[in-house]
N, C-alpha and C positions, 0 to 999 in steps of 0.2 A: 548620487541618484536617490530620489523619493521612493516612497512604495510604491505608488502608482504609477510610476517609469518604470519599476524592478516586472511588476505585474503587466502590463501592456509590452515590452520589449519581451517578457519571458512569453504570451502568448502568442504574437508576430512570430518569433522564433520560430517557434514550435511547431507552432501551423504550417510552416514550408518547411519544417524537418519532417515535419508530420506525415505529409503530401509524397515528399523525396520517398519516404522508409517503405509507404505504400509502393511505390512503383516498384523498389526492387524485392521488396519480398513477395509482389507476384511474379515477377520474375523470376527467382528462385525458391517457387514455389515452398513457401512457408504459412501453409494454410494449417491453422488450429483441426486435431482431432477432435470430433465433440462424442464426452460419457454416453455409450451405447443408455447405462443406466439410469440419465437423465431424462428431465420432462422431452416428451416426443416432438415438441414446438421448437427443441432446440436443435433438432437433426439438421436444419435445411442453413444452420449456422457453422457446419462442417467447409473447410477450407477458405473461412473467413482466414487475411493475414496477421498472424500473431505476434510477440516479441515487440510492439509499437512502443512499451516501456520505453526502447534503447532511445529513439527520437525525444522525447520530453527531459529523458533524464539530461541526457547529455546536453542540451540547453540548460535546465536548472543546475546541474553540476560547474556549465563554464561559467556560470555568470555566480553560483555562489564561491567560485574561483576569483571572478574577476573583485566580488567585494572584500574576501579576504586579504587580499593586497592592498587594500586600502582603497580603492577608487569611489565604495560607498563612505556616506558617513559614519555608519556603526557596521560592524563586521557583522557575518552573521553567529548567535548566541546571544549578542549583545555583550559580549565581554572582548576577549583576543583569540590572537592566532591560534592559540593552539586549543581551545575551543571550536573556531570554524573548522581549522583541520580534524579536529576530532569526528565532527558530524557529517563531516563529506564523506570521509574516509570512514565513517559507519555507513552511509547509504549507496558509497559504491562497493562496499565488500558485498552487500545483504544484494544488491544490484547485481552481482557478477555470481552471486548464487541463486538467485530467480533466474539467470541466464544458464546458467549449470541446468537445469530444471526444463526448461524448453526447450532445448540444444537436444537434452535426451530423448525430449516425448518427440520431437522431430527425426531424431535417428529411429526410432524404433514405427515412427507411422510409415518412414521408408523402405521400414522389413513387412513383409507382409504375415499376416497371424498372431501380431503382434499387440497390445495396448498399448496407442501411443495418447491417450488421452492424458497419461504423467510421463514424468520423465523417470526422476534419477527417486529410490526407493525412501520412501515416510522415514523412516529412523536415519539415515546419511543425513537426509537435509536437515533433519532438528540438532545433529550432533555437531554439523556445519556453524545452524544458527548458532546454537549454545556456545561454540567457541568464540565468535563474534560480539553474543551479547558481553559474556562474561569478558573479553579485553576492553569493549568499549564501560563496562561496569566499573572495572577497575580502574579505568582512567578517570573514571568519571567522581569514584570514591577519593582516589590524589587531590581530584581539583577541590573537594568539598564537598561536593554535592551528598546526601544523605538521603535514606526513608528512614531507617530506624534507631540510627548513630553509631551500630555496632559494624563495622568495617566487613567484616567476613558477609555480614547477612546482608548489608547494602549492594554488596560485590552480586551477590547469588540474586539479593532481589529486580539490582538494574538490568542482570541480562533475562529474568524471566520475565522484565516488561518487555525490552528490549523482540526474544522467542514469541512471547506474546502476541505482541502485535503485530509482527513479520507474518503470522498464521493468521489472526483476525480478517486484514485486509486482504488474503490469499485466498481464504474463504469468500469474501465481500464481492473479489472480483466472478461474479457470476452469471450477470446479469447487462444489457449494453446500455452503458454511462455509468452502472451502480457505482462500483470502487472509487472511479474517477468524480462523482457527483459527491461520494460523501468524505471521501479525502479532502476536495478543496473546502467544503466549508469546517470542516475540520482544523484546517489550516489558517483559516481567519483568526483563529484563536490567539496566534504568534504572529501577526502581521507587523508585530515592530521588530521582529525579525528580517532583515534582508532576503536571506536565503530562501524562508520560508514563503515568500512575498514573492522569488523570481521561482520556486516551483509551485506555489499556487499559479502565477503566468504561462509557465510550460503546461502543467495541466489542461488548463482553458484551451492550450491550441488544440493541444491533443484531443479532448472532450468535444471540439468540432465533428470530429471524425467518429471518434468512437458512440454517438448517440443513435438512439435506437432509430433505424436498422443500422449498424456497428459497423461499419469499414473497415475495421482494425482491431484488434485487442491489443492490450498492456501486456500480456503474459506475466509468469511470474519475474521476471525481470523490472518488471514494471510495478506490479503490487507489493513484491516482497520489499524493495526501495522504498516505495511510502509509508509503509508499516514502518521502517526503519526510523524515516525521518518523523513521523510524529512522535514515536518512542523518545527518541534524540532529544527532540523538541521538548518534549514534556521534562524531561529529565535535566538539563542543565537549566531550562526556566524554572523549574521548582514546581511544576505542573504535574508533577508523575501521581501522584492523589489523587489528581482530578482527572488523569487520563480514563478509568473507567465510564465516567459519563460522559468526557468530551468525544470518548470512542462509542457510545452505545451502540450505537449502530454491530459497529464490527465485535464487539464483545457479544451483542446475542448471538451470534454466524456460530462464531466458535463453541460459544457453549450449546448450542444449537447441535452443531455433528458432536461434540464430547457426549450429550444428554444422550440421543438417538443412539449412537456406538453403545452404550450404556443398557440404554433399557433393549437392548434384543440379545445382550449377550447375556443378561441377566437374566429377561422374564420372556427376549422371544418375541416381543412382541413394540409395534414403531410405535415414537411416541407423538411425532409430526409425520403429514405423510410422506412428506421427503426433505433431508438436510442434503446445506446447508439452510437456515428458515427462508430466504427469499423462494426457495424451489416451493415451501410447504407453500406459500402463498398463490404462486406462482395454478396450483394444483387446487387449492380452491375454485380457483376460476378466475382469478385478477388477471389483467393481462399485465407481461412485461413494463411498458410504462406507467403503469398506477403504482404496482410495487416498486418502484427508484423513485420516485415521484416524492411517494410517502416517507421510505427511509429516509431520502434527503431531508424531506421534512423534517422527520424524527431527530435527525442529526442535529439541525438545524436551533430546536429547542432544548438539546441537551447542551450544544455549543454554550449557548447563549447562558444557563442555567449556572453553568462550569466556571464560565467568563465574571458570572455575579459573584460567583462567590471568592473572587480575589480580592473583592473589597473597592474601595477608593484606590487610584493609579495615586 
């Protein structure tokens, strides 16, 4: 199968997994809490369906299944098996702890008195990720792969892209289509990747759904997987250097609430009027679609910027 079969089958897919995941999670009533402390424009986005990650994933998951068997012509990594198994089995762990994550915030919107706008508590999930980054680090250190040569610091460095970026795009996802608009052209980056090829496809079906006004959200189930998989991605293509501008996007989010957290504990006082930065914008006065519009844009240009500088193929 070509890329543009991997991508047009992953988005067909998706689209009626997409469609199916709506129906039964309003049935079983799975509507998103929304942050009391958020922009006031986001209330009326309370009981939107959440958790839609599971539908996209599980298409990009069986089909980057179906290529590691051999049915494509390059597996995905572009190397072997135990590369494609490496990167699936990174974005279904980080996948079944975004799901850990919403499972919570949904147990707890069903107690009343309760926040259920998160789930399960900031320090569990990063010491979750951290385990995750650091096995898939260390395998990753076996097969060769390197940032600095020295084993120990490679190990520590590939799970802190790894944490990294599981939280960038968890941050990103805040806004309807954002996460989902700058993940795929993100993704273009690895298109002679399979894998990467049939979950840029499942996104697109999903990002039917999920555009402003949002029918669905990804949950963390959904963002913390693609955070995964670009980490993944970057790392066994030798991209993990250039993952800061091919992520721009999701590196300001982050450093965005790091700074904010920062300057109130320090001086007291915000330094945006509200993180993650899409809310600060958000709060200007832009509406919703101009800021995903632009980000995308943004993405779009550092994609591109990231892509130059590997040179001649």
């Amino acid at each position: 199968m070509t890329t543009p079969v991997w991508i047009v089958a992953g988005a067909l897919l998706s689209g009626v997994a997409t469609r199916g995941f709506l129906t039964l999670a309003r049935t079983r009533g799975w509507g998103k809490a929304v942050r009391q402390d958020g922009p006031d424009a986001h209330l009326a986005k309370a009981g939107t369906p959440t958790m839609g990650g599971v539908a996209f994933l599980a298409v990009a998951l069986a089909a980057g299944l179906v290529a590691t068997l051999g049915v494509g012509p390059v597996r995905p990594g572009g190397a072997d098996l135990a590369t494609a198994a490496a990167l699936l089995a990174l974005v279904a762990a980080s996948a079944a702890l975004g799901a850990w994550d919403d499972l919570g915030a949904l147990a707890r919107k069903a107690r009343p008195g309760e926040d259920a706008a998160t789930g399960v508590l900031a320090r569990w999930r990063i010491l979750a990720q951290t385990g995750v980054g650091l096995a898939f680090g260390a395998w990753a250190v076996a097969q060769g792969h390197a940032m600095v040569g020295l084993p120990a610091l490679d190990v520590a460095g590939f799970a802190f892209v790894v944490v990294g970026s599981v939280n960038a795009l968890n941050f990103t996802d805040g806004l309807d289509g954002l996460a989902a608009g700058v993940a795929a052209v993100i993704l273009l980056a690895f298109l002679h990747d399979p894998f990467a090829a049939a979950l840029l496809g499942a996104l697109l079906g999903f990002a039917w759904f999920n555009a402003h006004p949002a029918r669905v959200f990804m949950g963390g189930v959904g963002s913390e997987a693609l955070g995964a998989a670009i980490a993944g991605l970057a790392i066994v293509h030798g991209d993990v250097w250039r993952l800061p501008l091919l992520a721009a996007v999701p590196v300001a989010e982050v450093l965005s609430v790091v700074v904010q957290v920062a300057a109130v504990r320090l001086t007291g006082r915000r330094v945006l009027r509200m993180s993650p930065l899409h809310h600060h914008f958000e709060l200007l006065g832009w509406p919703e679609p101009r800021v995903v519009t632009r980000f995308v844009l943004v993405t779009a240009v550092a994609v591109a910027l990231a892509v130059a500088t590997r040179g001649p193929a």
